[in-house]
Structure formats: structure tokens, C-alpha cells
N, C-alpha and C positions, 0 to 999 in steps of 0.2 A: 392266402394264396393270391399272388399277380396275375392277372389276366391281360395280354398284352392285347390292344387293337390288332386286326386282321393286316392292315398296310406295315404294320414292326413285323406280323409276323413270315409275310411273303418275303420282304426286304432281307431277313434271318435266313429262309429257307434259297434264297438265292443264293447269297454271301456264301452259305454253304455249298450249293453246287458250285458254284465259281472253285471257291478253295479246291474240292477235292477233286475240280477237272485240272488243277495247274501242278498236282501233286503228281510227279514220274510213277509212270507205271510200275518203277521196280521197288518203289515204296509204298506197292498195294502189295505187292507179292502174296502168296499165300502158301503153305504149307498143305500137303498131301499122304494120305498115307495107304500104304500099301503094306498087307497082313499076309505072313507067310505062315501057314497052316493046311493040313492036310493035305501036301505036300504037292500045294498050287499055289498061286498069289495071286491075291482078291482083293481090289479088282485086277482083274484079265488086261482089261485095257480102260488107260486112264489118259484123259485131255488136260493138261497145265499149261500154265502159259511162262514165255521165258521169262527169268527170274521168281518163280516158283519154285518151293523145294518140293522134294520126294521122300519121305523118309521109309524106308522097310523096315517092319517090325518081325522078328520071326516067333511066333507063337508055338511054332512045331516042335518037337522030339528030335529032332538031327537038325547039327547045321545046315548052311542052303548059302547061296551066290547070289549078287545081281548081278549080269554082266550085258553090256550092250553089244549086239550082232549084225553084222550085216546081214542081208538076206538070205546068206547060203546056211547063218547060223554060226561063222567065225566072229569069234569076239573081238571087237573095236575098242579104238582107245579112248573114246567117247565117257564111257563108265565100266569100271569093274569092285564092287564094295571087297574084295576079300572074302573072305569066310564069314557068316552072321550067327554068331552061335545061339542057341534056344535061349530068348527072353532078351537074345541083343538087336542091337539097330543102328541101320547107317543111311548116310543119305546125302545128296545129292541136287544141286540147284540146276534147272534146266536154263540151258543157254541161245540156242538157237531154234526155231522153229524145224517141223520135220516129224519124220515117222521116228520110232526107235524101239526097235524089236531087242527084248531081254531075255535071257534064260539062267538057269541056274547050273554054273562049270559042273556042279556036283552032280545034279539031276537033270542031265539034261532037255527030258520030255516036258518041265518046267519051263512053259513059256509064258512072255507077257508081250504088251506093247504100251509104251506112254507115246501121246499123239502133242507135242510141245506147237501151238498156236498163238498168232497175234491176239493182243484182246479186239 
């Protein structure tokens, strides 16, 4: 085994923050997911940041919606997945920062919120 001297090794451990400060934050993105079961979606409310995906997974017995709403609860053009059938998933890359209240067209009482923030 190589044991590198302490000054190779700090020199190493900068080069590295240098690189991964110069790399666009939309090539950290990260991937999210959200479980549709028991005919909620868990979690309730989730923080990503834009160029984050979302994916919904539907675990439940009946299909289910994502669909994004304005405040009154009319759905926006923002997002809508179509129908997610039991054991299927769709998903979704957050674009601008913001609040974004979801629900399900089918169940309506099915609410959520993803909160899309700067890093």
C-alpha cells in the first residue's frame, strides 16, 4: 500500500473541491422519489432543487395523478403525469424555483407540495 505525504494529500483534496465547485449545478442534479400508497403520497411535501428529477412510483391498488395546481386547487400546465397505473411511474424534472401544490385528478383529497429551491 502507498502512503502519500500529508501536502500530496491536501493538494488532492483541493483539486477536488476546485473540480466539483466548477461543475453546473445541473450536472449534480439528483433524482427524488415520491410513493404513492395508501392513497397518499409520501412524502407530503418535498424540497429539490431545479434540474432535480421527481419520479412517482405508485405502490397502491388503483391508479392515481400527479398534477400540479394553483392555489385554488385548478390544475396548471406546469405538470400533469396522466394516469400512473399500480407498479407504474412517471416523472418529472423541476425547472424553476417556487412553491407547487399537486394532487391526484382522480383522488382529489390527495394532496402534496414539492418546494423547488436554489442550492
Amino acid at each position: 500500500m502507498t502512503v502519500l505525504p500529508l501536502a500530496s494529500c491536501l493538494r488532492l483534496a483541493g483539486l477536488a473541491a476546485l473540480l466539483t465547485a466548477l461543475v453546473p449545478a445541473s450536472a449534480r442534479a439528483e433524482t427524488h422519489q415520491v410513493f404513492i400508497r395508501g392513497m397518499a403520497f409520501a412524502p407530503a411535501s418535498l424540497t429539490v432543487r431545479p434540474g432535480d428529477t421527481v419520479v412517482w412510483r405508485n405502490a397502491d391498488l388503483v391508479p392515481h395523478t400527479a398534477t400540479a395546481t394553483d392555489t385554488g386547487g385548478t390544475a396548471t400546465s406546469q405538470f400533469a403525469s396522466g394516469t400512473i397505473e399500480p407498479g407504474g411511474s412517471w416523472s418529472w424534472a423541476a425547472d424553476a424555483p417556487g412553491r407547487v401544490d399537486y394532487l391526484c385528478t382522480l383522488h382529489p383529497s390527495m394532496k402534496a407540495t414539492l418546494m423547488v429551491r436554489e442550492p
